[in-house]
N, C-alpha and C positions, 0 to 999 in steps of 0.2 A: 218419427224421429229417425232421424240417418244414423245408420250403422258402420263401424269402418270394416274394411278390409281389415282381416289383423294378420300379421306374419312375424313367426314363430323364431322362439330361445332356443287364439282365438286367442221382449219375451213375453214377448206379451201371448204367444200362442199358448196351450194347452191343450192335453190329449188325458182320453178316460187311460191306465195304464192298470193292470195287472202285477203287482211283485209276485213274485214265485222263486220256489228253490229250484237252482240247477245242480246244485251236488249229486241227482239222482239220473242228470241228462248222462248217457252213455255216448248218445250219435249227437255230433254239433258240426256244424259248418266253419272252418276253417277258415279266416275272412280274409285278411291282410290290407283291405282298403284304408287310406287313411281318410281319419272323421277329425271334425271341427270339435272341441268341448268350451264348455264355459260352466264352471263352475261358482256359483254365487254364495259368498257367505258375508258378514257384515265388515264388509270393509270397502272402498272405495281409491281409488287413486287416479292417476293422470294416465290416461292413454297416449297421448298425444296431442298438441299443436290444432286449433282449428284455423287450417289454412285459407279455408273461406270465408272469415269473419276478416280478412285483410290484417298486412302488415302489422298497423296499429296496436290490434287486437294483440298479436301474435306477441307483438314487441311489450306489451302492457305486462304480461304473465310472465313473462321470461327475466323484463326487470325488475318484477317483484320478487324473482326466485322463486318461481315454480320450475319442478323441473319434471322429462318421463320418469314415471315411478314412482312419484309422491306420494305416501297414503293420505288422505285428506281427512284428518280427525275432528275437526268444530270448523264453522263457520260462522262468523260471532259469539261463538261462544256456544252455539247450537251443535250437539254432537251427530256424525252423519256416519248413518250403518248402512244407507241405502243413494239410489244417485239422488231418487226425487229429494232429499233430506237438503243437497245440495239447490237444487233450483227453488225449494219453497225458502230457504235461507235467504236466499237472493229476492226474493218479490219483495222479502219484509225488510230489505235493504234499503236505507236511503245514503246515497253514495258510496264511498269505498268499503270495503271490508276485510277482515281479520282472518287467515285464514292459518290454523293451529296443521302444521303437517310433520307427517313422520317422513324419515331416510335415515337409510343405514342406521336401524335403530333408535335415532336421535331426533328430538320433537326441534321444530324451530314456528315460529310464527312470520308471518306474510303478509304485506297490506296491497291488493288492489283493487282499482279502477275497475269496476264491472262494463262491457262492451253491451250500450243499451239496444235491442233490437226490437224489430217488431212482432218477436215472440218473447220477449220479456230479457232481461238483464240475462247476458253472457260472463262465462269465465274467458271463451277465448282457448278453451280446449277442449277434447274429447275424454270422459270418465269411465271409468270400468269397474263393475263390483265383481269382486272376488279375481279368480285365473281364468285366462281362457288362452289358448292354446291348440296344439293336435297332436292327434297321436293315432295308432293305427289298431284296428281293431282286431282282437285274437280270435274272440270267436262269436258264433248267433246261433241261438238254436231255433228255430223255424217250428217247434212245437209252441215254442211262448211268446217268442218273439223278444226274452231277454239277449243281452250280449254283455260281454265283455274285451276291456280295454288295457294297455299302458300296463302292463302285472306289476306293479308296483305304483304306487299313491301318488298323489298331487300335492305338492309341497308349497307353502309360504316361501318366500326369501328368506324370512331366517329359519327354513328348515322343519319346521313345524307342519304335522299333518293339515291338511287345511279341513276348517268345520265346515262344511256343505251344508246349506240350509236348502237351496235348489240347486238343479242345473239343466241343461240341453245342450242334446246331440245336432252336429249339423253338417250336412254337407260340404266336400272341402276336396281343394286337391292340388295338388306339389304344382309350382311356379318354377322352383329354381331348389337349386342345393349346395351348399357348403361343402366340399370334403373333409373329413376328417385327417388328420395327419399328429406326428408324434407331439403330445403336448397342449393339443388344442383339438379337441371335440368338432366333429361339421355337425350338422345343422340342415333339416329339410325345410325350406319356406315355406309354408303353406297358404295359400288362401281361403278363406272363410267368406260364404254368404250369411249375412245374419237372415234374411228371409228366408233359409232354407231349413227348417226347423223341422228336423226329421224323430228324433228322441229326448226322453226324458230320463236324468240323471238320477240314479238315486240313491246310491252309496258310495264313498271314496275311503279307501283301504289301502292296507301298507301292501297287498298283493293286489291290488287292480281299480278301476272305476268300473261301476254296474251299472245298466241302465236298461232300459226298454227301447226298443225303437221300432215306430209306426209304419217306418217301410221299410220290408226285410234286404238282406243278400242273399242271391242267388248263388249256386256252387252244390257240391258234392258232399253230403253228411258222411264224417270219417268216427271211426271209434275212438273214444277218450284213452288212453294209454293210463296203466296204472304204473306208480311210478318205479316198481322191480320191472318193469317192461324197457325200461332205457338204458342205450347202452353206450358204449364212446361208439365212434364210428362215422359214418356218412351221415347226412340229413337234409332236408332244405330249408329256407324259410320263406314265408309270402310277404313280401312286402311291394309298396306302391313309392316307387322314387320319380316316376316323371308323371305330370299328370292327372288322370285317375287309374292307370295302367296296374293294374297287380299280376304281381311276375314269381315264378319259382325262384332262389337262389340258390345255391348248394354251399353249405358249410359243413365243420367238423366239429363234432362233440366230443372233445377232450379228456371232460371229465366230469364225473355225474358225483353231486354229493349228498349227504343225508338230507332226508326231509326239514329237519329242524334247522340247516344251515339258515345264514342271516337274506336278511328280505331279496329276496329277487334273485338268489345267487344258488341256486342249485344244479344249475348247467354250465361249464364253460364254454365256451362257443369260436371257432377260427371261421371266418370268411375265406369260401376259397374260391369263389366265383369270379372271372377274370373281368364280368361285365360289371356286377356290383362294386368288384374292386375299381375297375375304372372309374365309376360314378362317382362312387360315394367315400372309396377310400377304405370301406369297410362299415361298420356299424357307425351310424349318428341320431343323433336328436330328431326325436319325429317317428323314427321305426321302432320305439319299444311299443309291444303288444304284436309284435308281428309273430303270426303262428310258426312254429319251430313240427315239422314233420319226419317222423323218419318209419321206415317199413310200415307208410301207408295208416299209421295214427299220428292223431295230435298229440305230441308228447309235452309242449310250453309255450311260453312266450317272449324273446327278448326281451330284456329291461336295461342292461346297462352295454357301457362301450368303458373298455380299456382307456386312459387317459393317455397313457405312454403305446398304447397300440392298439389304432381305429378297429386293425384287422381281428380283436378279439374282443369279446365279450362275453356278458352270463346272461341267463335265462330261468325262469321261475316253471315247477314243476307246474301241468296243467291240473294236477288234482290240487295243489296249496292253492291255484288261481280259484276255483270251485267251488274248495270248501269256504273261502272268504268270499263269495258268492252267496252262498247257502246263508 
């Protein structure tokens, strides 16, 4: 089955995997690579337009009112937690069908025209279960072969932690980028190979996504920073904005707050780098989990960007990232 390209707001492989705790890893590898994620929980919606099934097709879905982002709830009346729920719906079809979907909260129902082929009745789109996405990776430890991502959770659209029943990790790397500017968030594009199926997902938390992955990063093992070790001052972070390139940056740390402060936000963070600032404008969509180092430890991980200013953001203590790990 073809998989698309996906670019960013991303199974049949498996690998033996090991969980283990890393609250106890001191040395971890700093990574900053951006990775592909796709997280799979029961839900299902519209990816996209299949622009190979021709016009017709395209045109069939559209004047039914399907639209990107649909979650697709019954299909005759048949409930679908999964894609295949959607294609075995369709064999048992005899002509048009009923299709029950969610947006912006609000259900509507659908009637179309299935596009027949000679692998069986089409919608005429591409389907996605659950999120998928990218985002850049904080850290790996090269003893287990766990990592961590994003220090802060993967959310539904209405905001809701998302249940993770599976997911995988996958190779991925920046096309293009959006700058950020006052008011409006930029955005790294990512591209995703779905054949490229490097890890397996297996926690999603309000401080990060955890996972395993089958083939490591290479880099320099740095000490974990306890978090009375950080201070305002100079620091850098790793992140990947062209490419698969992972680059120093240098920012400032403003302001260090208690542990218990709210998700993600215990660093604030200034971009003072003239080249990041070129690029990117300062912090956007794509670079949260980028490791934050200052005097030679890993002290966190970017998570958010200032709405009203790209050039500032926060960042999540690397021991909250850890113990939501553990």
């Amino acid at each position: 089955m073809k998989r698309l390209i996906h670019y960013i707001i991303a199974t049949a492989l498996s690998f033996a995997f090991t969980v283990v705790s890393a609250s106890a890893a001191q040395m971890l590898i700093p990574v900053g690579q951006v990775v592909g994620l796709e997280l799979a929980d029961n839900t299902v919606s519209v990816a996209s337009f299949d622009e190979e099934l021709g016009q017709a097709a395209k045109q069939a879905g559209q004047k039914a009112g399907l639209q990107v982002g649909d979650r697709i709830l019954s299909v005759n009346g048949q409930t679908i937690q999964k894609a295949e729920d959607v294609r075995f719906a369709l064999d048992r079809a005899d002509g048009p069908v009923e299709l029950t979907v969610q947006r912006n909260k609000k259900s509507d129902t659908v009637r179309i025209e299935p596009t027949i082929t000679a692998d069986g009745p089409k919608l005429g789109v591409y389907l996605k279960q659950g999120v998928t996405g990218v985002g850049t990776v904080t850290w790996y430890d090269p003893e287990t072969g766990m990592f961590g991502t994003l220090g802060h959770g993967v959310n539904t659209p209405e905001g809701e932690l998302v249940h993770m029943v599976s997911g995988q990790a996958y190779r991925a790397r920046v096309v293009g980028v959006i700058p950020g500017r006052c008011g409006k968030p930029g955005q790294l594009q990512g591209a995703v190979s779905g054949a490229d199926v490097v890890g397996k997902l297996w926690e999603n938390t309000v401080q990060g996504v955890f996972g395993t992955f089958r083939e490591g990063f290479s880099g320099q093992v740095m000490t974990v920073a306890e978090n009375h070790e950080i201070r305002t001052g100079p620091a850098i972070i790793r992140s990947t904005v062209d490419g698969n390139s992972v680059r120093d940056y240098s920012v400032e740390i403003l302001k260090v707050y208690p542990k218990s402060s709210g998700e993600g936000r215990n660093l604030m963070l200034k971009v003072t780098d003239p080249v990041l600032l070129e690029t990117t404008g300062g912090i956007v969509q794509g670079m949260s989990g980028s490791p934050i180092i200052q005097d030679g430890k890993l002290v966190g991980a970017v998570t958010h960007v200032l709405v009203n200013d790209p050039t500032r953001g926060y960042g999540i203590f690397i021991e909250n990232m850890l113990d939501a790990a553990s």
